[in-house]
N, C-alpha and C positions, 0 to 999 in steps of 0.2 A: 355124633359119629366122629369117631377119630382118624383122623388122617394119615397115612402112613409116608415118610418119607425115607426113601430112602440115599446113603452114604457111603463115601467112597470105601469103606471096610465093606459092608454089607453087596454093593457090587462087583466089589474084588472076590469076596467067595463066591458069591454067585456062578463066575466067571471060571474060579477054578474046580468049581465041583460039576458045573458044567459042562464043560473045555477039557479040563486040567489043569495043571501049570504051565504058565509060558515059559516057554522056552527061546524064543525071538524075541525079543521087545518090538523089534520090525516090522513083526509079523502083525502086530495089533495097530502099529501108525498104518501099516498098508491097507487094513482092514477099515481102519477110521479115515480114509482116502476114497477108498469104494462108496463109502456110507456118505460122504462128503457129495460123490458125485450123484448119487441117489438121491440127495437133499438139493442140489442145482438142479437134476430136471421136475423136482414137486416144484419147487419156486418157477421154473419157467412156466410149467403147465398152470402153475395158478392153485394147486392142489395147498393149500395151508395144513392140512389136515395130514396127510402127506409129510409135509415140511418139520410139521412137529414131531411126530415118528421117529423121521432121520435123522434130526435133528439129536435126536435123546442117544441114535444109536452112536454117533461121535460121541454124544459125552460118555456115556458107559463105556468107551473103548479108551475115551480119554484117563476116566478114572483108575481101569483097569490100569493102564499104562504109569498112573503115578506110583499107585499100589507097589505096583512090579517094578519100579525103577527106587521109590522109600522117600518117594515127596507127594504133600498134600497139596492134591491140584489145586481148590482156593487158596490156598497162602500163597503156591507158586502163580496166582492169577495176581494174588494183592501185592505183591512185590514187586508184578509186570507193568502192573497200572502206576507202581508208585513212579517206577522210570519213565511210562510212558507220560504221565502227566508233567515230567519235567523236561519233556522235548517239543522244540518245536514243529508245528504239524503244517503242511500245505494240504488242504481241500481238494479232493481232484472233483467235487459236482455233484460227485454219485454215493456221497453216502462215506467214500471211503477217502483216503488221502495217504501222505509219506510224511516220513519225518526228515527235517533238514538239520538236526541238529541232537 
């Protein structure tokens, strides 16, 4: 069985055959905001199943948004980490923390 995966091109049309074309770039972080808040009440409720869902629909609005904007969201993640990994981080306990530097 072959597995299908899908990529930031093939989401992008998805999106515009869909949708359309964007016309707000805004209009899809707003959307990927909604979807964000959608994914914090599965996690409270405990719904993982849920969680995955919402989860997928930020990144399809994310990819959409690279598409639309003419950057590859992985490379703009690997580039992210390369900075992030040369700063220093405090721990705030929970998982998450800040950079001090």
């Amino acid at each position: 069985m072959t597995s299908r995966r899908e990529t930031q091109s093939t989401i992008a049309l998805w999106g515009e055959e869909t949708f359309g074309p964007v016309s707000d770039p805004a209009a899809l972080a707003r959307r990927a905001s909604i979807e964000m808040e959608e994914l914090i009440e599965a996690l409270e409720k405990g719904d993982t199943e849920e969680a995955a869902r919402e989860t997928a629909d930020v990144l399809i609005l994310l990819n959409r948004l690279g598409t639309t904007l003419g950057f590859d969201l992985l490379e703009a993640v690997d580039a992210k980490m390369k900075v992030n990994r040369a700063r220093h981080w405090v721990p705030a306990g929970d998982g998450t923390g800040r950079h001090v530097g």
